[in-house]
MARMIVO-690955 format. One record per residue: x negated, y, z negated of N, C-alpha, C, O in turn; residue number from 1. Coordinates in pm, 1 decimal, m for minus. Example, Ala and Ser with C-alpha at 12.3 -4.5 7.8 and 13.67 -1.06 7.14 Angstrom:
BEGIN
<neast:m1319.0 nnorth:m569.0 nup:m780.0 caeast:m1230.0 canorth:m450.0 caup:m780.0 ceast:m1320.0 cnorth:m330.0 cup:m780.0 oeast:m1423.6 onorth:m331.9 oup:m846.5 seq:1>;
<neast:m1285.0 nnorth:m225.0 nup:m708.0 caeast:m1367.0 canorth:m106.0 caup:m714.0 ceast:m1290.0 cnorth:3.0 cup:m787.0 oeast:m1340.9 onorth:113.8 oup:m803.9 seq:2>;
//
This chain:
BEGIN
<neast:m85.2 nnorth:m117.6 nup:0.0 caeast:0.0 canorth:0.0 caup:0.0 ceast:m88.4 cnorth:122.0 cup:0.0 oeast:m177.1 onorth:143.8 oup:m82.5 seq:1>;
<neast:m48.6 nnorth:213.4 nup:119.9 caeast:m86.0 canorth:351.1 caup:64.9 ceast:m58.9 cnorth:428.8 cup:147.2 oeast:m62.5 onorth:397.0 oup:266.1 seq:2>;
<neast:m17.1 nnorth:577.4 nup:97.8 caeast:1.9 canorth:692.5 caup:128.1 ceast:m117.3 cnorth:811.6 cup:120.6 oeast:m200.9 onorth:846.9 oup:37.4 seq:3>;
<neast:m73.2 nnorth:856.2 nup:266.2 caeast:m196.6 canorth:950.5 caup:262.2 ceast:m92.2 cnorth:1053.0 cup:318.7 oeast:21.8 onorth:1047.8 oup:365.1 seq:4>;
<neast:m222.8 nnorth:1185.3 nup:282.0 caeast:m205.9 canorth:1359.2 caup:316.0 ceast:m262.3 cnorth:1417.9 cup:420.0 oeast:m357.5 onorth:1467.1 oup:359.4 seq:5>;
<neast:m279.9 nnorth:1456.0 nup:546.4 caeast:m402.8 canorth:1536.9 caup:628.1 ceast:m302.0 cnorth:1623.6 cup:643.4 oeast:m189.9 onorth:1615.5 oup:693.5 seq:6>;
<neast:m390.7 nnorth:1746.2 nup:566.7 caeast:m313.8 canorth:1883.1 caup:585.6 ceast:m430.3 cnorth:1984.7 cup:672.6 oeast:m453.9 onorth:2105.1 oup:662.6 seq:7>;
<neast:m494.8 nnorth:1867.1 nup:769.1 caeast:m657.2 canorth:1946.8 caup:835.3 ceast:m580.7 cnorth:2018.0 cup:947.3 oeast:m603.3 onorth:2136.1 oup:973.6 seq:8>;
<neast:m476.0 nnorth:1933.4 nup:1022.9 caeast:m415.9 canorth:2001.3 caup:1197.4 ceast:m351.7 cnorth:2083.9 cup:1166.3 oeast:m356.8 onorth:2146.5 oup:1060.4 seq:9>;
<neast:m271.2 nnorth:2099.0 nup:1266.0 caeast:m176.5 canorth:2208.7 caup:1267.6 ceast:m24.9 cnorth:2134.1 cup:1209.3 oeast:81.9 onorth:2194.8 oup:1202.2 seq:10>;
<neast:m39.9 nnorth:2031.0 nup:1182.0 caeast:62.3 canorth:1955.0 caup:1111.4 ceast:36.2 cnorth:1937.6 cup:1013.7 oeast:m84.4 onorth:1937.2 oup:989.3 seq:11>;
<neast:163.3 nnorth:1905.4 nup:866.1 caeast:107.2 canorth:1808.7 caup:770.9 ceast:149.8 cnorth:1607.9 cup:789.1 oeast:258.9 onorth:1551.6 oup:779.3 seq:12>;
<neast:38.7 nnorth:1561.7 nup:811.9 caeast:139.0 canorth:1464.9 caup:819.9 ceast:86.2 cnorth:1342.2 cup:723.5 oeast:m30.8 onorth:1342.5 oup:685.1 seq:13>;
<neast:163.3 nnorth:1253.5 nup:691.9 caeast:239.2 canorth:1185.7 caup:543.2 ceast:178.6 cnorth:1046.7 cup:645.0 oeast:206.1 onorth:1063.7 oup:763.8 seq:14>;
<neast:98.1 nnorth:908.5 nup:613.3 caeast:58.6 canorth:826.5 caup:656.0 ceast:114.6 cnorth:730.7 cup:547.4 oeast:80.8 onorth:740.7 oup:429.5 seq:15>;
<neast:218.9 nnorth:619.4 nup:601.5 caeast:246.6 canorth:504.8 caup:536.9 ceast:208.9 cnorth:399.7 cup:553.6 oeast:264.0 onorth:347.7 oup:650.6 seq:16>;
<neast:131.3 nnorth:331.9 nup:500.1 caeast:72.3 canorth:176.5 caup:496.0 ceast:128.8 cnorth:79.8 cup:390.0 oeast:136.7 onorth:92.9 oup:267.8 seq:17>;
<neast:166.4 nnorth:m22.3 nup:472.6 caeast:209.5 canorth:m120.3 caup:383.2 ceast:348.8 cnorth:m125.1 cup:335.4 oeast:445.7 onorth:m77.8 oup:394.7 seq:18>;
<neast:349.4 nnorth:m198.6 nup:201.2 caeast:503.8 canorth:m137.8 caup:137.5 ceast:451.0 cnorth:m36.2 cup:81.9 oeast:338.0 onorth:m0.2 oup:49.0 seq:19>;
<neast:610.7 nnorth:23.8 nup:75.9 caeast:626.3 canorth:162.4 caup:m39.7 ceast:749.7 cnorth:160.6 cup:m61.5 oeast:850.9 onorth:182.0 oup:5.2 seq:20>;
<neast:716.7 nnorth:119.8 nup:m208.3 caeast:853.5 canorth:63.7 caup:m315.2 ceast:830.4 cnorth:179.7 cup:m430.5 oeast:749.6 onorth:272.6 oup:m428.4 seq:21>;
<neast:919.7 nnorth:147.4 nup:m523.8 caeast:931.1 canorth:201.5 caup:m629.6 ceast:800.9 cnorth:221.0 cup:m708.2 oeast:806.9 onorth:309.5 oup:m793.5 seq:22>;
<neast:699.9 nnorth:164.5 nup:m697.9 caeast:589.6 canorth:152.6 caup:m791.8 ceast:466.9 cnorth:253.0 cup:m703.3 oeast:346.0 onorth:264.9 oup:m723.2 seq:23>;
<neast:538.7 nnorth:302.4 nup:m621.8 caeast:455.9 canorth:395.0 caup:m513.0 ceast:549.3 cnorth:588.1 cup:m509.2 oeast:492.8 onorth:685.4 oup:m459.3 seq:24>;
<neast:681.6 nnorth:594.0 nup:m568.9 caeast:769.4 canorth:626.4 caup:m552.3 ceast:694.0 cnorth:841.4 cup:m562.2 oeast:697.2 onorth:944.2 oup:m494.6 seq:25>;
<neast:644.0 nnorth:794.8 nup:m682.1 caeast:586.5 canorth:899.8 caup:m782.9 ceast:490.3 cnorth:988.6 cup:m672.7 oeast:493.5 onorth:1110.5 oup:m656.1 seq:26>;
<neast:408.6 nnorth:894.3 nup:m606.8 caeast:273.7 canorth:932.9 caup:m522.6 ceast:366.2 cnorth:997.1 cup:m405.4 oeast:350.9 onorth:1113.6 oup:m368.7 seq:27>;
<neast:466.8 nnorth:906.9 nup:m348.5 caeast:540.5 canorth:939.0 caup:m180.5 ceast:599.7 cnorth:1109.0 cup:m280.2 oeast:569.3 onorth:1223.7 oup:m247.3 seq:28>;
<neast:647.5 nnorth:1086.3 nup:m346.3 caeast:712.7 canorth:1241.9 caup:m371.4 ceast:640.7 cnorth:1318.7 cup:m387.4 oeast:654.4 onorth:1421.8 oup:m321.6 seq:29>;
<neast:543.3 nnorth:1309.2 nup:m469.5 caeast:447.2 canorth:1440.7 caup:m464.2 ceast:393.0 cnorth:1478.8 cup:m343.7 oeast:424.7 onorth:1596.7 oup:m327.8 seq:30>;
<neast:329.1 nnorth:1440.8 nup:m252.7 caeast:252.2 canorth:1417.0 caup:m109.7 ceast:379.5 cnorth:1475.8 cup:m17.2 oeast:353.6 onorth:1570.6 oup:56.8 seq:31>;
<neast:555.4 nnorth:1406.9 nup:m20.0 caeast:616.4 canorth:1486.8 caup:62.3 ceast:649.5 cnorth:1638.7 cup:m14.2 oeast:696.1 onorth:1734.2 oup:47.8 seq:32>;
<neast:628.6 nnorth:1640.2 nup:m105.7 caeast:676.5 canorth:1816.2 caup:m223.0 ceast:490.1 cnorth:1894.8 cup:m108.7 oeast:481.3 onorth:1973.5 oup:m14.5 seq:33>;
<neast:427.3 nnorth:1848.8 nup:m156.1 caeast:340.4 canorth:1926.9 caup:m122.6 ceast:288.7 cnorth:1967.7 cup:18.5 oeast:222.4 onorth:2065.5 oup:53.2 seq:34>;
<neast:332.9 nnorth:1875.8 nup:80.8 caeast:338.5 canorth:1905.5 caup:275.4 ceast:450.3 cnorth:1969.9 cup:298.0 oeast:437.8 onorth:2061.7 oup:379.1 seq:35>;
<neast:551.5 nnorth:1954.7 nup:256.3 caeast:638.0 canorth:2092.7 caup:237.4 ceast:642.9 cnorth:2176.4 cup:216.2 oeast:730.2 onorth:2250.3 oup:261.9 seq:36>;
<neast:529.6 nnorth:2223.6 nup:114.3 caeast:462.7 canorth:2337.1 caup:103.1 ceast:377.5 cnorth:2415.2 cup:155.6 oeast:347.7 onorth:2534.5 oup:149.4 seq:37>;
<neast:340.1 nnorth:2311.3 nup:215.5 caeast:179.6 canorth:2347.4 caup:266.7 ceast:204.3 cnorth:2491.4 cup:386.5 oeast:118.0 onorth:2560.4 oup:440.7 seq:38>;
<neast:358.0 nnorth:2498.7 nup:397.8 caeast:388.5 canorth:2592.8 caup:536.4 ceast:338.3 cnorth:2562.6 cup:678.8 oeast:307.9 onorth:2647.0 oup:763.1 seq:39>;
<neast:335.1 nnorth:2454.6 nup:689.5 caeast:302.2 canorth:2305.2 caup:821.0 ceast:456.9 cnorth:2252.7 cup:902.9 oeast:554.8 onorth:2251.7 oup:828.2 seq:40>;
<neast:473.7 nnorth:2222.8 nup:1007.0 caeast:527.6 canorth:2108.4 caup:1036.9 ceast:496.7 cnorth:2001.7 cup:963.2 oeast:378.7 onorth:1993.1 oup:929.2 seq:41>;
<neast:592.9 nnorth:1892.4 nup:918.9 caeast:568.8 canorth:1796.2 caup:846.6 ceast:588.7 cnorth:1673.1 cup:959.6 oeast:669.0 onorth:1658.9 oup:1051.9 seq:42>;
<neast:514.9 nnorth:1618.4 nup:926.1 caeast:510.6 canorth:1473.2 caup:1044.0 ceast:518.0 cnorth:1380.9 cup:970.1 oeast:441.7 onorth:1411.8 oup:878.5 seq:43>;
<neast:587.5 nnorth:1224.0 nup:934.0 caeast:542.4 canorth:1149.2 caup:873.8 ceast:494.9 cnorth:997.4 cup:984.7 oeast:505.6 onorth:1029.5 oup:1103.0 seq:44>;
<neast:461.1 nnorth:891.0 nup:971.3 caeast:358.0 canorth:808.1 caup:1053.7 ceast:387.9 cnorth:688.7 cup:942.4 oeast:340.8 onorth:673.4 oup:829.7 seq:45>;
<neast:483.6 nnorth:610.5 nup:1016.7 caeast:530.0 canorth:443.9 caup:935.5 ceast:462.0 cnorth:350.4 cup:973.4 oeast:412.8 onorth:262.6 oup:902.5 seq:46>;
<neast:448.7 nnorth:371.2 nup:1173.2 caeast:352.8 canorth:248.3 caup:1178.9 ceast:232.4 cnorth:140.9 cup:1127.7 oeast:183.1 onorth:40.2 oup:1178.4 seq:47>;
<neast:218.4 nnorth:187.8 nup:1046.7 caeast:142.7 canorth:107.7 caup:930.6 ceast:186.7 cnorth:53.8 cup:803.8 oeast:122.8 onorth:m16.5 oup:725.5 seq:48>;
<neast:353.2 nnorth:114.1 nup:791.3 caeast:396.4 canorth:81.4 caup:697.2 ceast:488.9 cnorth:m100.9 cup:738.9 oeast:578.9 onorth:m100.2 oup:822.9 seq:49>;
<neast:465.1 nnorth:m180.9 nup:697.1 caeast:554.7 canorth:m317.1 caup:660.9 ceast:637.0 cnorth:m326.3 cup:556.9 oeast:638.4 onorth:m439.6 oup:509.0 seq:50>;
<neast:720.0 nnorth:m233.4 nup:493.6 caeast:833.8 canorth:m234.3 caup:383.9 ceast:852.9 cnorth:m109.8 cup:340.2 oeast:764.1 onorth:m50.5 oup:279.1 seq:51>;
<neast:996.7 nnorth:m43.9 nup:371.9 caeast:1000.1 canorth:60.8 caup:300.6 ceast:1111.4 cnorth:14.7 cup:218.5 oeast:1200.6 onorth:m53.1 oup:269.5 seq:52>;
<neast:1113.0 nnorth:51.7 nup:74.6 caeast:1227.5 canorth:m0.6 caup:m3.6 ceast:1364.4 cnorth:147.5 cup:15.7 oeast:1374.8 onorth:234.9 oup:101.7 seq:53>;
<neast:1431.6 nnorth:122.6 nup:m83.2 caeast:1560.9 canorth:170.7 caup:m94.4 ceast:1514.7 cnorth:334.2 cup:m136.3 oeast:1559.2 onorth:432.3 oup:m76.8 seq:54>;
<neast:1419.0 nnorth:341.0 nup:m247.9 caeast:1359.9 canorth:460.3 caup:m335.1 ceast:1263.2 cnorth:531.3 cup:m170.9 oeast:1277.5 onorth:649.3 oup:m139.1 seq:55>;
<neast:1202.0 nnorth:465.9 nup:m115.3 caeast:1146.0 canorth:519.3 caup:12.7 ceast:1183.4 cnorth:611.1 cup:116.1 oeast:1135.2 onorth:709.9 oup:171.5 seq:56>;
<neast:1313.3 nnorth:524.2 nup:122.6 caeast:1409.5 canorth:576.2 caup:229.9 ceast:1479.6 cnorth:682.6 cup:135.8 oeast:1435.5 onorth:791.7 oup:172.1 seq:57>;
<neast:1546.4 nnorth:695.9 nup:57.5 caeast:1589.4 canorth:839.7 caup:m42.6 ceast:1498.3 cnorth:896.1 cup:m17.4 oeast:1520.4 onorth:970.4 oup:78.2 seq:58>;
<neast:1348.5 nnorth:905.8 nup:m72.3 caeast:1260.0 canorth:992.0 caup:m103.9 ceast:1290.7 cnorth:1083.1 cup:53.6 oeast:1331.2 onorth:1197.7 oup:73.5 seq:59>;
<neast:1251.4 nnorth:975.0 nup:144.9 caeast:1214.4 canorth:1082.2 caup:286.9 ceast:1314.8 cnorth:1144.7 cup:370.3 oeast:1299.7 onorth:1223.0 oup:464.1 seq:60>;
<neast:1422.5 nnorth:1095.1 nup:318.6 caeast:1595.6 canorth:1135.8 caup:359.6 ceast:1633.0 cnorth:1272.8 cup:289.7 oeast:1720.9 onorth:1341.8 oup:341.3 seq:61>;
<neast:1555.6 nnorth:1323.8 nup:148.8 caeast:1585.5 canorth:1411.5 caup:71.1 ceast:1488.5 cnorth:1501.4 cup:112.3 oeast:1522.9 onorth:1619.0 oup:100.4 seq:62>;
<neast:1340.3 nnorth:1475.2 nup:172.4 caeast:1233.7 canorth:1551.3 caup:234.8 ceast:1296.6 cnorth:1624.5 cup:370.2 oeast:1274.7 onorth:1740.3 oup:405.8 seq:63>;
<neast:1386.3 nnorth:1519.6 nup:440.6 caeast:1404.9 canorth:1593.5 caup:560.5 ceast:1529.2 cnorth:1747.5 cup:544.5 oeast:1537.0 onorth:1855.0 oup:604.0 seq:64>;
<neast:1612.5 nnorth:1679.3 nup:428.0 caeast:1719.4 canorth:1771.5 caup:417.8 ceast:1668.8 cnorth:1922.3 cup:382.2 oeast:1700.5 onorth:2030.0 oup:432.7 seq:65>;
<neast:1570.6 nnorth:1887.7 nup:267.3 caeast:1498.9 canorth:1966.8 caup:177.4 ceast:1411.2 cnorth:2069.8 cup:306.8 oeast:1421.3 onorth:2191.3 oup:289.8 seq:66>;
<neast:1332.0 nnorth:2023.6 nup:425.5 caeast:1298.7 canorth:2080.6 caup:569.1 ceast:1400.5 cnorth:2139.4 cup:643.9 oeast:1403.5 onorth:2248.1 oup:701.6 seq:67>;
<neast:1448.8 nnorth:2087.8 nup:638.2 caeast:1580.8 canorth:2136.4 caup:710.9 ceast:1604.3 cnorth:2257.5 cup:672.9 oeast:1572.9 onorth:2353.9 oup:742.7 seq:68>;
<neast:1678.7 nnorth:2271.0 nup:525.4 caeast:1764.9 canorth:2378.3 caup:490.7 ceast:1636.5 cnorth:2479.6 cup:462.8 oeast:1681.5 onorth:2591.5 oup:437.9 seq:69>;
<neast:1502.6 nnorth:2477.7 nup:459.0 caeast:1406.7 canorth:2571.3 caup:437.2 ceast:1360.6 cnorth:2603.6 cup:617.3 oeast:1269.9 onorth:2679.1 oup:652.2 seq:70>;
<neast:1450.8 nnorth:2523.6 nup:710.3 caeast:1332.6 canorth:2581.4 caup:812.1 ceast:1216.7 cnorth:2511.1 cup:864.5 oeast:1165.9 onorth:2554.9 oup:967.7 seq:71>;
<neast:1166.8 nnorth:2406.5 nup:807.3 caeast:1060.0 canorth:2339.7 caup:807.4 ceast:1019.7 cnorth:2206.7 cup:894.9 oeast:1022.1 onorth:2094.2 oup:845.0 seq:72>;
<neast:992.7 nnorth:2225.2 nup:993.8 caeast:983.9 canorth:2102.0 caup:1075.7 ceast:958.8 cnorth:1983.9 cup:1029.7 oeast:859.8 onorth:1972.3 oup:957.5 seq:73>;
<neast:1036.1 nnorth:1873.1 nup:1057.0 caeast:1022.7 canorth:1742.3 caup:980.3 ceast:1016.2 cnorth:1622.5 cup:1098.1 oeast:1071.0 onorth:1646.1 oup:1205.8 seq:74>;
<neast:976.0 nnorth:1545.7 nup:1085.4 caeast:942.8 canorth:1471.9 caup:1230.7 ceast:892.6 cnorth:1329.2 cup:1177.7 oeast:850.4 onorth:1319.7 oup:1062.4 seq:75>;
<neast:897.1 nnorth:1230.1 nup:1254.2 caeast:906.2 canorth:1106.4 caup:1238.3 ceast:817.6 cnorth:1035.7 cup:1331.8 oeast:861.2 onorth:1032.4 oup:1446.9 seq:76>;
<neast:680.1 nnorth:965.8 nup:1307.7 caeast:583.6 canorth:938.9 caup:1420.9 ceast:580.2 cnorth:764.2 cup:1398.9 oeast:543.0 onorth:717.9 oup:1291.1 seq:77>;
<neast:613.8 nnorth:694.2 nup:1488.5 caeast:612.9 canorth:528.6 caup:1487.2 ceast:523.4 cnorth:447.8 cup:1617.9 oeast:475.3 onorth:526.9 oup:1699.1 seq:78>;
<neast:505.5 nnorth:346.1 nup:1636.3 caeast:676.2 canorth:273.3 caup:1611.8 ceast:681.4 cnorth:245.0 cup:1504.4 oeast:582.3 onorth:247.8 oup:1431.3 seq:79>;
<neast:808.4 nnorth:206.9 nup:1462.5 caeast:848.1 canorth:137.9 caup:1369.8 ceast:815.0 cnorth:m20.7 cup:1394.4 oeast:787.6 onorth:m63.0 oup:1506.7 seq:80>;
<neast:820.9 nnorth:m115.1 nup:1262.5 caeast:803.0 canorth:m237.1 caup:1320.0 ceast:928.4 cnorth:m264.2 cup:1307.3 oeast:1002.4 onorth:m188.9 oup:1244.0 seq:81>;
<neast:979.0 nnorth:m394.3 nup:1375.0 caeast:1095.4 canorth:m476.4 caup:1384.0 ceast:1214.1 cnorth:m450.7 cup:1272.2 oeast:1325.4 onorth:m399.5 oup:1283.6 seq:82>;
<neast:1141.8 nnorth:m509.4 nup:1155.5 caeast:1183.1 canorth:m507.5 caup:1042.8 ceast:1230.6 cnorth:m372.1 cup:977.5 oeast:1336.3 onorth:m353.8 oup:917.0 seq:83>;
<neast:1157.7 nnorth:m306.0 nup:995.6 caeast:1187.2 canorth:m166.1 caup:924.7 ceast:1296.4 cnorth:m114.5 cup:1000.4 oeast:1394.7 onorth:m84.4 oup:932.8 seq:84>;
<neast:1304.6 nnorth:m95.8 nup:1129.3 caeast:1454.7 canorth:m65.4 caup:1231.6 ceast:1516.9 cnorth:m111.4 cup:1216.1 oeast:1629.0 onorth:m66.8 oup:1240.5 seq:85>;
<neast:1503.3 nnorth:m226.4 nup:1168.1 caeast:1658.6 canorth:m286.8 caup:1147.7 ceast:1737.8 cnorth:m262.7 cup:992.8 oeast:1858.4 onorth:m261.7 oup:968.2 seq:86>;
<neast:1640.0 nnorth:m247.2 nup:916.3 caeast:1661.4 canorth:m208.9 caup:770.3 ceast:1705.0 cnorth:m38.6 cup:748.2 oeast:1768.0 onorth:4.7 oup:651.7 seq:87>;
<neast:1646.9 nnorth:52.4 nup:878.9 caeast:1686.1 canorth:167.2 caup:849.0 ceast:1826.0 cnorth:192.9 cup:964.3 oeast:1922.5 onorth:266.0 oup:941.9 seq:88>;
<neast:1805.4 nnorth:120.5 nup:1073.8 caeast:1959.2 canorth:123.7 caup:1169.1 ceast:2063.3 cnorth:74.9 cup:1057.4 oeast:2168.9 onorth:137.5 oup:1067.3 seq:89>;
<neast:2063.1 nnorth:m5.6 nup:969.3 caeast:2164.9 canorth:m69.9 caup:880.2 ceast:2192.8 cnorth:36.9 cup:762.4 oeast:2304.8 onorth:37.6 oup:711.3 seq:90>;
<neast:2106.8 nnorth:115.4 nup:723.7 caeast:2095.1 canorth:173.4 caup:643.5 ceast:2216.6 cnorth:323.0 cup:676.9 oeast:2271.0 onorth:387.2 oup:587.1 seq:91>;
<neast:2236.1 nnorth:351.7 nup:847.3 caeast:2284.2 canorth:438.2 caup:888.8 ceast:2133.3 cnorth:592.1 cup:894.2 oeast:2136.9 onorth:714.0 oup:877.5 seq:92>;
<neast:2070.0 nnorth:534.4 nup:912.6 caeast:1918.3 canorth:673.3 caup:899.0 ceast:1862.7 cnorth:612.8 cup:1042.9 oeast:1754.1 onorth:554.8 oup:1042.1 seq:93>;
<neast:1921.6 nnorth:623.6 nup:1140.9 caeast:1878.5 canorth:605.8 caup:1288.5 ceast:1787.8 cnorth:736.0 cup:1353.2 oeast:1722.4 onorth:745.1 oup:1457.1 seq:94>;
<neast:1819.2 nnorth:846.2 nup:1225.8 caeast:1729.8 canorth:966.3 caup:1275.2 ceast:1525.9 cnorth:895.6 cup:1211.7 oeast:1416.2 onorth:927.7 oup:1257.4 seq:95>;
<neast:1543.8 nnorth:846.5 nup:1154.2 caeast:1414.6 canorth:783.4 caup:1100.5 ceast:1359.0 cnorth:729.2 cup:1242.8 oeast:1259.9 onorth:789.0 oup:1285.0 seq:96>;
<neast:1403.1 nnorth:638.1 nup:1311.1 caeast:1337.3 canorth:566.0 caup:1422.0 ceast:1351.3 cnorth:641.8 cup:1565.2 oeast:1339.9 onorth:569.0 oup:1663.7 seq:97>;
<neast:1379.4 nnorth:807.6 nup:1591.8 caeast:1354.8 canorth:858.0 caup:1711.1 ceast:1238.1 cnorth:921.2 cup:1632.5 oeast:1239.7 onorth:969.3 oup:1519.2 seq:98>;
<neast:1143.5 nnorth:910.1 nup:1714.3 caeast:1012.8 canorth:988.9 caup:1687.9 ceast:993.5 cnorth:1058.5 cup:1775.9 oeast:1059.0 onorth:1048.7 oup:1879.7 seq:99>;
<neast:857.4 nnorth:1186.4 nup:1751.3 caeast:874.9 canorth:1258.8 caup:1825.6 ceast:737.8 cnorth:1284.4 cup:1881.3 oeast:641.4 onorth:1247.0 oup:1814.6 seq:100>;
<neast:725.7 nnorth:1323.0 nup:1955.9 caeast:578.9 canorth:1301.0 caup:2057.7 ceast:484.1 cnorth:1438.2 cup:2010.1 oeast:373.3 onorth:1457.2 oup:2060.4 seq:101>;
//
């Protein structure tokens, strides 16, 4: 598991590896609070991620709203793997799996 920050480009963007469950929950929120801040486009990058749990998908569902209503570009970089599309198409968060170039 892990989450990373590069706030070096002209983006901030949020790198997911692995799972990211609840026991990761603490780290994904701070990292999306602070690329939100950073006054960046926010990008986040799953393809490395193999499990996002239930607390995952909240966390980055509340990041985008939280972009949104400030203005703040929020964006979604994949692919996704198999598994995770089908867990977030079910979920009704189909905005998670259009990414953006």
């Amino acid at each position: 598991m892990g989450i990373t920050l590069d706030e070096s480009g002209a983006q901030a963007v949020i790198g997911l590896e692995g799972v990211v469950d609840i026991s990761s929950a603490t780290e994904l929120k701070t990292l999306l609070l602070r690329a939100l801040h950073c006054g960046k486009k926010v990008r986040v990058s799953y393809d490395g991620a193999t499990d996002l749990d239930v607390t995952a998908v909240q966390l980055l569902w509340a990041a985008e709203r939280k972009a949104n209503k400030a203005g703040v570009g929020f964006s979604f970089a994949g692919p996704a793997r198999a598994e995770l599309s089908v867990a977030l198409g079910e979920a009704g968060l189909l905005q998670f799996l259009i990414a953006d170039s």
